[in-house]
C-alpha positions in Angstrom: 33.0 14.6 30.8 31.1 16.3 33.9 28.7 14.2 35.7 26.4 17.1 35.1 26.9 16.6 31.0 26.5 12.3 31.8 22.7 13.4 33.4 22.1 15.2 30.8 22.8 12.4 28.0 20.8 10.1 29.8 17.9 12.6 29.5 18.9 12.0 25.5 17.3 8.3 26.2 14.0 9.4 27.8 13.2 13.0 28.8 10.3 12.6 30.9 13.9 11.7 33.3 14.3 15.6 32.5 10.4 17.3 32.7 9.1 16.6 29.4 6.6 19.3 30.7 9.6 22.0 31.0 9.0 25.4 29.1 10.8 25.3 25.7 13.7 27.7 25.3 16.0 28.8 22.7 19.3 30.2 22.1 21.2 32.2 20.0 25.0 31.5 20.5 25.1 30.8 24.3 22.7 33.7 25.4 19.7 32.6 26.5 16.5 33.6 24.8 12.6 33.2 24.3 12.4 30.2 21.8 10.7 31.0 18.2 7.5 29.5 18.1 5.4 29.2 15.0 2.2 28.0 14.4 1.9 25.1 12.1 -1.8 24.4 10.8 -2.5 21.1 10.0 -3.1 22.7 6.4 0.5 22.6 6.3 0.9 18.9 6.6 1.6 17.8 3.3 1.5 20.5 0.8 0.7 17.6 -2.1 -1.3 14.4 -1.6 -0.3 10.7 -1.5 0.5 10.3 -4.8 3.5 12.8 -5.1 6.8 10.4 -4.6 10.3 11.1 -5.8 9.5 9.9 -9.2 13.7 9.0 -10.5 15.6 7.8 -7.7 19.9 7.8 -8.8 21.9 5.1 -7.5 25.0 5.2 -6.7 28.4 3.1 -4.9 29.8 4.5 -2.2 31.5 2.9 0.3 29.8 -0.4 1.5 26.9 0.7 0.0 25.0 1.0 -3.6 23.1 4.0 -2.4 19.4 4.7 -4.0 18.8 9.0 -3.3 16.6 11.7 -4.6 17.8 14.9 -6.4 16.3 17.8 -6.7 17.2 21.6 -7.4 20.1 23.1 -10.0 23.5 20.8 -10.2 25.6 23.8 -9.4 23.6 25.0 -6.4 25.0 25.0 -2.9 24.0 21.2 -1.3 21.7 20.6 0.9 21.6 16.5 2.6 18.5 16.0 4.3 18.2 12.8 6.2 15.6 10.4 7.4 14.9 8.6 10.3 13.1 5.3 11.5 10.7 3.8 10.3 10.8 6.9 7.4 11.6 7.3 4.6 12.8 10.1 1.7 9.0 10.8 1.3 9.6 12.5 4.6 11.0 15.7 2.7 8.9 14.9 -0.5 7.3 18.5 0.2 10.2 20.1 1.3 12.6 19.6 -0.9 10.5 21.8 -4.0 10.9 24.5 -2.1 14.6 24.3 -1.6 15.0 23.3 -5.1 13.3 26.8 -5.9 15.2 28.6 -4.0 18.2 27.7 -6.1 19.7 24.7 -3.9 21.1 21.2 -4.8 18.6 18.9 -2.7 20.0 15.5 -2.1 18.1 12.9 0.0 19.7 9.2 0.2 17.7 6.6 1.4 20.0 4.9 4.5 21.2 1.5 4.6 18.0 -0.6 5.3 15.7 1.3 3.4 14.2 1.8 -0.1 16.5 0.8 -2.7 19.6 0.9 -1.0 21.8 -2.2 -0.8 24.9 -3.7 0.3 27.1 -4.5 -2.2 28.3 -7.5 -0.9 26.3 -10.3 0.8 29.3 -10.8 3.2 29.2 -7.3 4.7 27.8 -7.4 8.5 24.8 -6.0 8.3 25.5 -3.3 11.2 23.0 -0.4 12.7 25.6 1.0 14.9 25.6 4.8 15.4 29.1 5.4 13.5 28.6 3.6 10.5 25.7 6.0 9.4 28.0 8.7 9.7 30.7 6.7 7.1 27.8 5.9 5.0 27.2 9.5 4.8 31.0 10.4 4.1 31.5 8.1 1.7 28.2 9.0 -0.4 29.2 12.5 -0.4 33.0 11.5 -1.1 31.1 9.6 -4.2 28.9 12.6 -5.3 32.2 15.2 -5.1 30.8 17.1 -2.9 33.1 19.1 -1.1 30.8 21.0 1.3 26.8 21.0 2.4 24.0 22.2 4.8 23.0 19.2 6.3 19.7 18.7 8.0 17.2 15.8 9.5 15.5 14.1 12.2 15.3 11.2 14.2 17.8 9.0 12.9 18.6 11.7 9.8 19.3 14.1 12.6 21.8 11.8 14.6 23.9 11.7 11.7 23.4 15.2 10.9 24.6 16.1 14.6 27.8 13.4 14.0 28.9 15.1 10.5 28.4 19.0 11.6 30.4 17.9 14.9 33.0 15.8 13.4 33.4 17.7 9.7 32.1 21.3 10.5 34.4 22.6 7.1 32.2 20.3 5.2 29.0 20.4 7.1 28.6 23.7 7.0 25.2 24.4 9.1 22.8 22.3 10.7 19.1 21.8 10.9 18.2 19.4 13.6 15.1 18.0 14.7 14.9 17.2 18.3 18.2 18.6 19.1 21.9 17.0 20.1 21.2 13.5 19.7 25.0 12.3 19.7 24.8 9.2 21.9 27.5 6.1 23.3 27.2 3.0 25.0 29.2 3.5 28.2 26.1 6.1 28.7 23.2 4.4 27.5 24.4 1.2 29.8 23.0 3.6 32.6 19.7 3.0 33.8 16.3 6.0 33.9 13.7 6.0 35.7 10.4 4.3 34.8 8.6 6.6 33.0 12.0 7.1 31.3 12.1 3.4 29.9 8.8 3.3 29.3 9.0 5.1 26.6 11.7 3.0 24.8 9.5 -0.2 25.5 10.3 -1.0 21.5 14.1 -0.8 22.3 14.0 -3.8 24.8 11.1 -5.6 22.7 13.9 -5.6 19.9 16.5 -7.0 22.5 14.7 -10.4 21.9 14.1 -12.9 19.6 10.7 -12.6 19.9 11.1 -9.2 19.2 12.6 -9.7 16.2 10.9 -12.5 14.6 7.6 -10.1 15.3 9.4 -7.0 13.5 10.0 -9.1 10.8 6.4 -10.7 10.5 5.2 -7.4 11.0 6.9 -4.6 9.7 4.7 -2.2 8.1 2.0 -3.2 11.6 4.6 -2.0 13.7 6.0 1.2 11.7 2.3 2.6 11.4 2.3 1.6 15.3 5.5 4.1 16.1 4.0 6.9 13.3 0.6 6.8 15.9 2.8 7.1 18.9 5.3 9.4 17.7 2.4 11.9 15.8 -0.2 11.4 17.4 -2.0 14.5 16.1 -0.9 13.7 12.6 -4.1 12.5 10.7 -2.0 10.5 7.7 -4.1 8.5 5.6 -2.9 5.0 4.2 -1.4 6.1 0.9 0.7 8.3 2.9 2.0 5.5 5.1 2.4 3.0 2.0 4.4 5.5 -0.1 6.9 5.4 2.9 6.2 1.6 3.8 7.5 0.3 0.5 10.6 1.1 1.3 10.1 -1.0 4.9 10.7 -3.8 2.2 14.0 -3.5 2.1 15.7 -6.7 2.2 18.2 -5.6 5.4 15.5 -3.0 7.1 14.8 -5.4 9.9 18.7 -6.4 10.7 20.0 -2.8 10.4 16.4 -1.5 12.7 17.3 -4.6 15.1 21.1 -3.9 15.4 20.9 0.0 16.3 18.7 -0.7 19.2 20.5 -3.5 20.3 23.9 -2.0 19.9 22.5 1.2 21.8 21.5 -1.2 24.7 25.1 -2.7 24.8 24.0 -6.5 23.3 25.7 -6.0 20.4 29.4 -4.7 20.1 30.6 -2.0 18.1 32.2 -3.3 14.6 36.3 -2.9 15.0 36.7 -0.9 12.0 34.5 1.9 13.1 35.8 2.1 16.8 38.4 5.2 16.4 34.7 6.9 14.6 32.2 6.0 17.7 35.5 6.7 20.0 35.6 10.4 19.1 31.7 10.5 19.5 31.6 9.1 22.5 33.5 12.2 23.8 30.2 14.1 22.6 32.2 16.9 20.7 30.3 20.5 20.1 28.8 21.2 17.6 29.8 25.2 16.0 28.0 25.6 12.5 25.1 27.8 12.4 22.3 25.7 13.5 18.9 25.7 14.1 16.8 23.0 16.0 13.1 22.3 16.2 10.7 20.5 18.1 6.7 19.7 17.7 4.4 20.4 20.2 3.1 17.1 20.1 6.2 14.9 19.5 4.9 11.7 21.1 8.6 10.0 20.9 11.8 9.9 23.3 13.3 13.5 22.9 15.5 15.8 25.0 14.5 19.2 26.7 16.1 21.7 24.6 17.5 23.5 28.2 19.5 20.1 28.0 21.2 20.5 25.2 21.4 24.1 24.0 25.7 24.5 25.4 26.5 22.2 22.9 25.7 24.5 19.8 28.4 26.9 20.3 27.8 28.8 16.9 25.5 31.1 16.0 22.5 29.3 17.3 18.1 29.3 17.7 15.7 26.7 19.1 12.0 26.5 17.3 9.3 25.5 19.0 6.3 24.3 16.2 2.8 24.4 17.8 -0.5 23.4 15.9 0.1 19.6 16.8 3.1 18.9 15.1 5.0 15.9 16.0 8.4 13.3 15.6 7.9 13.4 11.9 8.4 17.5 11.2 9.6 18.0 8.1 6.1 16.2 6.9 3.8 17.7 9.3 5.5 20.8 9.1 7.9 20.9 5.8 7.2 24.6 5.2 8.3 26.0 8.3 12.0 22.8 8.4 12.0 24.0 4.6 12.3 27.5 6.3 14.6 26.7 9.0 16.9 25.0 6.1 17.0 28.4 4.2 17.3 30.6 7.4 20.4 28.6 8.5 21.6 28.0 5.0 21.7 31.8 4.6 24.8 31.9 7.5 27.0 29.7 5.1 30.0 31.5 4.1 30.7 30.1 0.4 
């Protein structure tokens, strides 16, 4: 890996390392190009009030897991997996995934280990946030559903493992919609240090390093999740009910070791679990990524995210960066779900079946 690519990854951890005032840009297989951008008007954020949830969640085993998901759409229709991210929830897509439904796809939205009413099904399983073990939660819940092949799509931690399976699986992740870009990371990278503005932005990352900082995540969950939705959306005027349908599943009886464990694990104070290795091995080689794919960014994302100059050469398919204005921020597919809905059915359209 070039030294050049190794700068770039640390920009992954922190952008402002990497001009977090830089002119968006997109791409459409390695050409450059003016990025899309589309207005977004806060009438667009949330299509249906609070009280719209996923009213019959599914459970189901697979793997380590008994996995609690959303369904949505015709059984036979081509799948769609749309993922969440931290401190989310499945209510994140509650808006978008009607409108893939209506367009005739299989919707299916799991809640990830940590959240909602997903749970381990033994009490002796560590109880591991590591980046690779998302990415066999995610195999072995599609394993468990039969399903051969899907569009996958997400953000924040949702769009991680979206990145892992479309990089790793591409015959079975068959496009990509990603939020915020490549966010494939490894520890050998993140060991290496950014400049202050840089770590200032991940000041929860080292509060979590502590046991002080976990004691206060666990005495204050939902405090510090409504905390990180301010931050990370700061244009996004969400009323309580809209943060307590997603809180809830803060509740979680393993939210708080799985949160803790990622950040820790990214930081290097907590090892990587043996049986995942060869997995996190083959991502720490940060492999391309060649499905159709589309990635989006808000114009007022207040959270850690990359430049898209920084990662566009890693999408080596047929490829376009959109750029959302009208406020939106971390959290698109809730301030924004008509236009991710949109980017879902664009990309979903290059799927050979």
């Amino acid at each position: 890996m070039s030294e050049e690519f190794n700068q770039q990854r640390r920009g992954f951890l922190g952008t402002a390392a990497f001009g977090l005032l830089a002119t968006q840009v997109g791409l459409m297989g390695n050409a450059e190009a003016a990025p899309v951008v589309q207005d977004s008007p806060p009438s667009d954020r949330g299509i249906t009030n609070a009280g719209t949830r996923f009213s019959t969640l599914k459970q189901l085993n697979a793997g380590v897991l008994n996995v609690g998901y959303a369904e949505a759409g015709p059984a036979d229709g081509y799948p769609i997996l749309l993922l969440h991210g931290w401190p989310y929830d499945i209510h994140a897509f509650v808006d978008v995934a009607p409108i893939l439904a209506a367009a005739g796809y299989r919707v299916i939205i799991p809640h990830l280990r940590g959240y909602g009413t997903t749970r381990f099904l033994s009490a002796d399983t560590l109880r591991n946030g590591q980046q690779s073990v998302f990415t066999a939660d995610a195999i072995a819940f599609m394993d468990a559903l039969k399903v051969d092949k899907a569009v996958v799509a997400g953000f924040d931690w949702g769009a991680r493992i979206a990145n892992t399976l479309a990089a790793l699986w591409p015959k079975r992740f068959t496009a990509l919609v990603s939020v915020s870009g490549y966010l494939i990371g490894s520890q050998e990278v993140n060991r290496k240090p950014l400049p202050p503005k840089a770590e200032l932005q991940w000041w929860y990352q080292y509060y979590f390093a502590t046991e002080r900082g976990e004691a206060g995540y666990r005495q204050y969950t939902h405090e510090f999740a409504r905390l990180i939705w301010e931050l990370a959306s700061p244009q996004w005027k969400f009323d309580d009910a809209t943060f307590a349908r997603s809180a809830a599943s803060l509740d979680n009886p393993d939210h708080v070791a799985i949160s803790i464990s990622n950040y820790r694990w990214r930081l290097g104070l907590a090892p990587s679990e043996a049986k995942y290795e060869a997995l996190e091995q083959k991502l720490a080689q940060f492999p391309n990524i060649t499905v159709p794919t589309i990635t989006m960014e808000g114009d007022a994302n207040g959270a850690p995210h990359p430049d898209p100059k920084v990662y566009a050469k890693k999408f080596l398919g047929k490829y376009e960066h959109r750029h959302l204005t009208g406020g939106i921020g971390h959290n698109l597919p809730q301030e924004a779900p008509r236009a991710f809905a949109q980017a879902v059915l664009d990309v979903a359209k290059l799927v050979a079946r």
